[in-house]
DOROVO-707949 format. One record per residue: residue number from 1; residue in three letters; z, y, x of N, C-alpha, C in turn. Coordinates in steps of 0.05 Angstrom, whole numbers, m for minus. Layout:
<atoms>
  num  residu     n_Z     n_Y     n_X    ca_Z    ca_Y    ca_X     c_Z     c_Y     c_X
  NUM     ALA       Z       Y       X       Z       Y       X       Z       Y       X
...
</atoms>
This chain:
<atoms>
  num  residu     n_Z     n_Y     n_X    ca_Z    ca_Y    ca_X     c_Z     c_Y     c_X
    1     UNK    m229     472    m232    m207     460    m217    m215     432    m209
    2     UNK    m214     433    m183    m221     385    m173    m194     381    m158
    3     UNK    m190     368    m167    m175     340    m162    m177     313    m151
    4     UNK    m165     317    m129    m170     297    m103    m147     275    m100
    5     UNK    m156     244    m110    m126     232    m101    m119     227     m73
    6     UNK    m103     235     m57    m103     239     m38     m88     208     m31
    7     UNK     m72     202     m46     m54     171     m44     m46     154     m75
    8     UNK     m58     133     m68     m44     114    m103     m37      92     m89
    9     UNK     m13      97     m79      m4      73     m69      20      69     m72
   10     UNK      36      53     m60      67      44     m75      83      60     m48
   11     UNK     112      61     m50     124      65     m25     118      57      m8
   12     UNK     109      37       4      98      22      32      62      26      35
   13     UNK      55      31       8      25      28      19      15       5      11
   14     UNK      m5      11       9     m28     m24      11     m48     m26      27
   15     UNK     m55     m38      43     m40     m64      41      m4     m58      58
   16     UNK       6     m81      46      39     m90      59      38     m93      88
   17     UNK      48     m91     109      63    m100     136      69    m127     122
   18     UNK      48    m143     139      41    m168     146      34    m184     118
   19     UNK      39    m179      96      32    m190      75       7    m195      72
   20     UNK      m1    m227      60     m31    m241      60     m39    m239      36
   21     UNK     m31    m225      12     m38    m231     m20     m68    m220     m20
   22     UNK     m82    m227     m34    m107    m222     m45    m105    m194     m45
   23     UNK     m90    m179     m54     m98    m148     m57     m97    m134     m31
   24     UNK     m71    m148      m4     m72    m130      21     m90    m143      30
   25     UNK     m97    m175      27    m120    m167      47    m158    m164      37
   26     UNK    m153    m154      15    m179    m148       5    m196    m128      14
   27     UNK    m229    m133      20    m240    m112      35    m254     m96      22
   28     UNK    m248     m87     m12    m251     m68     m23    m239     m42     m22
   29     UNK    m242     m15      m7    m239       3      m2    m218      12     m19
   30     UNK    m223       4     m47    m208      26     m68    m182       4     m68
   31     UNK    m184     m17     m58    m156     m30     m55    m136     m24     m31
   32     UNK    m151      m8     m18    m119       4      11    m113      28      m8
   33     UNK     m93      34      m4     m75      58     m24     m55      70      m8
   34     UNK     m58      92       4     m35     107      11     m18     118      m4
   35     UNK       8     126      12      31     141      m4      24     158     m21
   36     UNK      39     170     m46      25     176     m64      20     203     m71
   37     UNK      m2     222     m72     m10     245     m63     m29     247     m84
   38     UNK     m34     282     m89     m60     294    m104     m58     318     m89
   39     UNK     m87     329     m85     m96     355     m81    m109     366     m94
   40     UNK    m100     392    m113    m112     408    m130    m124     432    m125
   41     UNK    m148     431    m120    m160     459    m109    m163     481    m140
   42     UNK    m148     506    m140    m143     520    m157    m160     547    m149
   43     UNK    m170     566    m162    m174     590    m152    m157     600    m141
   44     UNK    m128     590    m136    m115     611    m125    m105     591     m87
   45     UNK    m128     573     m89    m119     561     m68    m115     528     m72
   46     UNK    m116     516     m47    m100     483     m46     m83     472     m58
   47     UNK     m69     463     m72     m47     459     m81     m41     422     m73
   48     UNK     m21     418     m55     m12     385     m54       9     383     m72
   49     UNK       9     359     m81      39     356     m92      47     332     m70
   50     UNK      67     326     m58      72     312     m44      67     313     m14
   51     UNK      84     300      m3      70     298      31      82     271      43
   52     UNK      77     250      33      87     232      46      84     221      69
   53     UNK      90     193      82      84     189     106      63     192     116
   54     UNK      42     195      97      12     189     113      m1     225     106
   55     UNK      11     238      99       4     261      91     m20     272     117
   56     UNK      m6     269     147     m21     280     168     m62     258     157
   57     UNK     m58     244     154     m77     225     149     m91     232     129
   58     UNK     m79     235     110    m102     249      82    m107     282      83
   59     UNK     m99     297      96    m103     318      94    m136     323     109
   60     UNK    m129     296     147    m152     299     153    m177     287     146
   61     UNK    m165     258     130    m193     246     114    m211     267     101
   62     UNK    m191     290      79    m202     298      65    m210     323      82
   63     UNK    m216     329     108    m221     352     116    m200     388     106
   64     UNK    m177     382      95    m163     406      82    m159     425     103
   65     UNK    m169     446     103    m170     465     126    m147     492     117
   66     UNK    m142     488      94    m127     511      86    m104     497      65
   67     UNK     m81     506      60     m66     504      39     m47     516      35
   68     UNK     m40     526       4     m29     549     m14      m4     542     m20
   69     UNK       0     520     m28      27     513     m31      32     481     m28
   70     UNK      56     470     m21      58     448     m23      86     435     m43
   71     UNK      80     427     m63      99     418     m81     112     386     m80
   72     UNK     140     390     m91     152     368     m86     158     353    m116
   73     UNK     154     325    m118     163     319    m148     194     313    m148
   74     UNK     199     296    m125     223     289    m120     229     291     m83
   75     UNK     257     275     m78     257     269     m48     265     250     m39
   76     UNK     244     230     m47     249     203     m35     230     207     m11
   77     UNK     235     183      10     222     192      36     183     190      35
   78     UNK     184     161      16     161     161      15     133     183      m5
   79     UNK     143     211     m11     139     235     m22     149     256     m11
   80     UNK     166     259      20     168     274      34     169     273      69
   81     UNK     167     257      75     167     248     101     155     256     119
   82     UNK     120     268     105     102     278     122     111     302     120
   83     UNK     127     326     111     125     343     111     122     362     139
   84     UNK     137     348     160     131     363     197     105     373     191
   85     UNK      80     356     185      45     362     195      47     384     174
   86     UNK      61     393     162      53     428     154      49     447     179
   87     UNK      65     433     209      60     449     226      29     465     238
   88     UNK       8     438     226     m23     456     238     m21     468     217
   89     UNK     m19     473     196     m28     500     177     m15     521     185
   90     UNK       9     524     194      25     540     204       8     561     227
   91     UNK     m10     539     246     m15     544     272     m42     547     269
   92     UNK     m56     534     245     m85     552     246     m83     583     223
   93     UNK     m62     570     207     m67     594     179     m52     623     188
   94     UNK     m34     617     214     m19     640     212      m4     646     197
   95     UNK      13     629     191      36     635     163      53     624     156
   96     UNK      77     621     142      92     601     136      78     595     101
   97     UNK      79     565     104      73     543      77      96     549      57
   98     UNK      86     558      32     102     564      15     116     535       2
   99     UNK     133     524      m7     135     502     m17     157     499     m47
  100     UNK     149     479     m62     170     489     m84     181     462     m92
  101     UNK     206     458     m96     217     443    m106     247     450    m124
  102     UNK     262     426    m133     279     431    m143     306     435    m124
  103     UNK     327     438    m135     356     445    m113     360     412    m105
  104     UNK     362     391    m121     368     370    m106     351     358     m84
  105     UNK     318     367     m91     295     361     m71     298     369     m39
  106     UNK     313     405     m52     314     425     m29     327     409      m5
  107     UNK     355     398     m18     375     384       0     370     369       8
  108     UNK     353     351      m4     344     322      17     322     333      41
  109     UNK     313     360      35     294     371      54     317     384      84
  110     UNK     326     392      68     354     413      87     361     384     108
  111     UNK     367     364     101     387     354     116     358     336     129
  112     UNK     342     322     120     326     306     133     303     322     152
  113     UNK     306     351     158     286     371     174     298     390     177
  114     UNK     325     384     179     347     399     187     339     432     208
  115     UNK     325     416     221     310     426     248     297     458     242
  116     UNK     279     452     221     256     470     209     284     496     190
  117     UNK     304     493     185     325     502     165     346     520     187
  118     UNK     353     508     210     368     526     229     361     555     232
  119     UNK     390     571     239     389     594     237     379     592     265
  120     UNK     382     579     286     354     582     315     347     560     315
  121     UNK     313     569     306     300     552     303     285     545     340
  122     UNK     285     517     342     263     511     362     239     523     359
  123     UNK     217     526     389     188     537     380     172     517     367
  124     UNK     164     525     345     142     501     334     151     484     306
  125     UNK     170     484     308     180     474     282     171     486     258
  126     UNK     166     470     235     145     480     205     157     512     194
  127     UNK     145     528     193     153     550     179     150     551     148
  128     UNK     173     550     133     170     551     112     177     572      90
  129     UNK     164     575      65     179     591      49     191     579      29
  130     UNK     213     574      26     222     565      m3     219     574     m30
  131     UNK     213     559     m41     218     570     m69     232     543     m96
  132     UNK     258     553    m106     277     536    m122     262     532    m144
  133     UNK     252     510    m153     240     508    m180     261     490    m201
  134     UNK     256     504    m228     275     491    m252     251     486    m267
  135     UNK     271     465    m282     243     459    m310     231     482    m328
  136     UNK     220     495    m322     219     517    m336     187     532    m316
  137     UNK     160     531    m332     138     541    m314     136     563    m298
  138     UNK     131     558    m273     128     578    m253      98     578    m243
  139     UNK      90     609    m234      64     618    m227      62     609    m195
  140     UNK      35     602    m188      22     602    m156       0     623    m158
  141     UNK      10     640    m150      m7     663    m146     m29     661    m191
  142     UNK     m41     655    m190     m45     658    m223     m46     637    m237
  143     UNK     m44     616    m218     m42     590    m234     m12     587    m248
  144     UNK     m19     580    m267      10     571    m283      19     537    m273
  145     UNK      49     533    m265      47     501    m265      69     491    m287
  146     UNK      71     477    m304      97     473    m318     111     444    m305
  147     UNK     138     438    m302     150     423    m299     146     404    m315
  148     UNK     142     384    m317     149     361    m343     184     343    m326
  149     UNK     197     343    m338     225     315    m315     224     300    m341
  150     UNK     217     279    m322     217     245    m326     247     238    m308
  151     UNK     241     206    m317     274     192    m308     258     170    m280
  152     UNK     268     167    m260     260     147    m241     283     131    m241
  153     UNK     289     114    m261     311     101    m261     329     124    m271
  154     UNK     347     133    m258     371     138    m265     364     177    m250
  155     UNK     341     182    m238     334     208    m226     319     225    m234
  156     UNK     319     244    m239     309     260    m261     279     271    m229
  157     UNK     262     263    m237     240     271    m219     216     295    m232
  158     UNK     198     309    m234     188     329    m244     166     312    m241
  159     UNK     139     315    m263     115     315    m259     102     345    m266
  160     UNK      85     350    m267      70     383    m264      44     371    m284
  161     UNK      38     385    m296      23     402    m315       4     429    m301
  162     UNK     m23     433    m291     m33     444    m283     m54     455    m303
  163     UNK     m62     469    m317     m87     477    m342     m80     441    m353
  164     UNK    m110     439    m354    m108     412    m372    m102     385    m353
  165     UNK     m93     391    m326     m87     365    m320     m51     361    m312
  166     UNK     m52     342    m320     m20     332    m311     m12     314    m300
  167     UNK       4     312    m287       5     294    m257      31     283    m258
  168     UNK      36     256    m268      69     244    m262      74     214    m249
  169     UNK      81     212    m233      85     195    m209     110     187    m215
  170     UNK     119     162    m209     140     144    m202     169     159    m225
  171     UNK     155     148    m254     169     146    m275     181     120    m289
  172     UNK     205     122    m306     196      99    m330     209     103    m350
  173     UNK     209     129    m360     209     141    m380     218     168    m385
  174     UNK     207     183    m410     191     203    m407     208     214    m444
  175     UNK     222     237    m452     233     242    m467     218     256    m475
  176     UNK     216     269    m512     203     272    m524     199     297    m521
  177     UNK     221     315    m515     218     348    m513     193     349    m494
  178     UNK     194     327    m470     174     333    m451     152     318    m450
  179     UNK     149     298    m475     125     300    m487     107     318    m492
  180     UNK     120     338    m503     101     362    m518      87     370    m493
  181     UNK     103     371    m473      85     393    m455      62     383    m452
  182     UNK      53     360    m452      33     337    m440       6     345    m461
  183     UNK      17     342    m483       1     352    m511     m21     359    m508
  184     UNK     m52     362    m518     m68     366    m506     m91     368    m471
  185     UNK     m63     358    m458     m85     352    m431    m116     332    m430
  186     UNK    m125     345    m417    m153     331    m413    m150     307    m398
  187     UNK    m131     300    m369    m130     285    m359     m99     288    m350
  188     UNK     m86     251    m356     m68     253    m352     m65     234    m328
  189     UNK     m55     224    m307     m42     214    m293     m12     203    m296
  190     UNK      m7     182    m296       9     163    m299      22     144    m277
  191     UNK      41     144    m276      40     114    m252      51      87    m267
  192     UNK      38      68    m254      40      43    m258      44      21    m238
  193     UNK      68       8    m235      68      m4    m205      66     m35    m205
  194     UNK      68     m52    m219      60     m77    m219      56     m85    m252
  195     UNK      58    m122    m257      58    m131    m282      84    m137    m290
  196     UNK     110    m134    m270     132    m146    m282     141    m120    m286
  197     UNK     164    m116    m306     178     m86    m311     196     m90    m279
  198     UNK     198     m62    m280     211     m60    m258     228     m32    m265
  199     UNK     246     m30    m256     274      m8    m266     264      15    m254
  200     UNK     251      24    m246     242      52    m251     216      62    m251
  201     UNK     200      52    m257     162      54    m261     162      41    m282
  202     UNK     140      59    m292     128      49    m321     109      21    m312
  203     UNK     101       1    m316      85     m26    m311      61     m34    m326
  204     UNK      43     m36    m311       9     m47    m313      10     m73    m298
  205     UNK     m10     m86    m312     m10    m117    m300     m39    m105    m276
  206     UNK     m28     m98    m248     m45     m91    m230     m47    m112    m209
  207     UNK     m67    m111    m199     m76    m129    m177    m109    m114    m166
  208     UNK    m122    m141    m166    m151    m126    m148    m166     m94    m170
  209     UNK    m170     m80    m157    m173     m56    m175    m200     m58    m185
  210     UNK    m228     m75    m184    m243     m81    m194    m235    m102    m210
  211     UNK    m225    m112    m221    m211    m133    m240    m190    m117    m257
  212     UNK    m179    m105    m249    m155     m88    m261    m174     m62    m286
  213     UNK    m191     m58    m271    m209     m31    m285    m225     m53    m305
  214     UNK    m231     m71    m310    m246     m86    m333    m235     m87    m350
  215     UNK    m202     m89    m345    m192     m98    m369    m170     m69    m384
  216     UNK    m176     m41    m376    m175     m27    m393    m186      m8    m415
  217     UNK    m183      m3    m432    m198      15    m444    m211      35    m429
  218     UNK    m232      43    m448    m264      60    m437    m246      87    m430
  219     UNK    m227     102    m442    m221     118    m435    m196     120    m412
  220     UNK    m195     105    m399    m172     100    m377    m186      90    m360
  221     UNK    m172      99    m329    m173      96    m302    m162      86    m284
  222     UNK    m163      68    m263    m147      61    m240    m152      79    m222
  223     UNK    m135      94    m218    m142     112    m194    m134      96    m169
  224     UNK    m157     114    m155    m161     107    m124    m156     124    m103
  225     UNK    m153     117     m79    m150     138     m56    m179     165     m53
  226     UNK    m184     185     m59    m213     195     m44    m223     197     m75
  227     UNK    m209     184     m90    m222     187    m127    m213     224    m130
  228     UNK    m248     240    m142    m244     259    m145    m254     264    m174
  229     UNK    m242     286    m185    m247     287    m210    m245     319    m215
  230     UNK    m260     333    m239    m267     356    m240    m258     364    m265
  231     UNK    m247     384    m271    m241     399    m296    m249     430    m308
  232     UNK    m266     432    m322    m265     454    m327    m256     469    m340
</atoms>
């Protein structure tokens, strides 16, 4: 299984619209960060979790010519926004994009692509298949994924559990039942959004990401945009 970060970036991105701080305007590569995205290539296919604004953009950085499903953790805009550019898979793959989220995700999908959901649909609009996910693990063709729900503040958001890797984005805190699931993973993923606490992300004292990576332990990572990693 590899693992592609496709985005480690905050809701806006890094660098900021017009902001001068040392980190937006730094010309270290691994310091621009898009919306926040992974691509898991599984035997049973592509797997994204997310599609945010820049989704059309990382799919083509990374050259993704095909994809199996696209998963949702939550539905805030900046983790669903991109979802329209499912339309070229549609139009090269021949098919509607299976997608899975939860019933409250569904609805922020229903009403914000309203379009793609009508009983007459326009030509061209994303073809989709739904699929309702609960906390409770569901199969992609043989991959197993389990739910983990974390709190985003006050929103109960899902991270996923894939074999040994697990993937949880824009948390700040994490209950013990759904600890366990986490239990033995090889690689975990975490988010971290600045040094001050902030009411719904867990907090790292982050800034330039070569400075930031010195000062953690040997076994931890700052992930980067294009950062790929392998599991067997």
């Amino acid at each position: 299984m590899k693992i592609t970060f496709l985005g480690t970036g905050t809701s806006q991105g890094v660098p900021i619209i017009a902001c001068q701080c040392p980190i937006c305007v730094s010309n270290n590569p691994k310091d621009n960060r898009l919306r926040s995205s992974v691509l898991v290539e599984t035997i049973d296919g592509n797997l994204v979790i997310d599609s945010g604004p820049d989704f059309r953009q990382q799919m083509l950085r990374q050259k993704v010519d095909d994809l199996k499903a696209l998963i949702f953790t939550h539905g805030h805009k900046d983790h669903t926004a991109g979802m329209d550019d499912i339309r070229a898979f549609n139009y090269i793959l021949q098919k509607p994009i299976d997608i899975y989220a939860d019933e409250t995700t569904i609805q922020v999908l229903k009403k914000d692509f309203d379009y793609a959901f009508s009983d007459k649909k326009y030509p061209g609009v994303p073809e989709l298949n739904v699929h309702e996910i609960k906390n409770q693990a569901f199969n992609i063709g043989k991959t197993s994924i389990t739910p983990i729900e974390v709190l985003h503040y006050k929103l109960p958001v899902y991270g996923f559990r894939i074999n040994d890797f697990t993937y949880i984005t824009d948390a700040n805190f994490i209950a013990d039942i759904e600890k366990e699931k986490i239990k033995g993973t090889k690689i975990l993923v975490l988010n971290a959004l600045r040094k001050e606490p902030h009411v719904s992300h867990f907090s790292l004292q982050l800034g330039l990401h070569d400075e930031v990576q010195t000062q953690l332990p040997e076994n931890i990572y700052l992930a980067y945009d294009g950062l790929t990693i392998e599991i067997n």
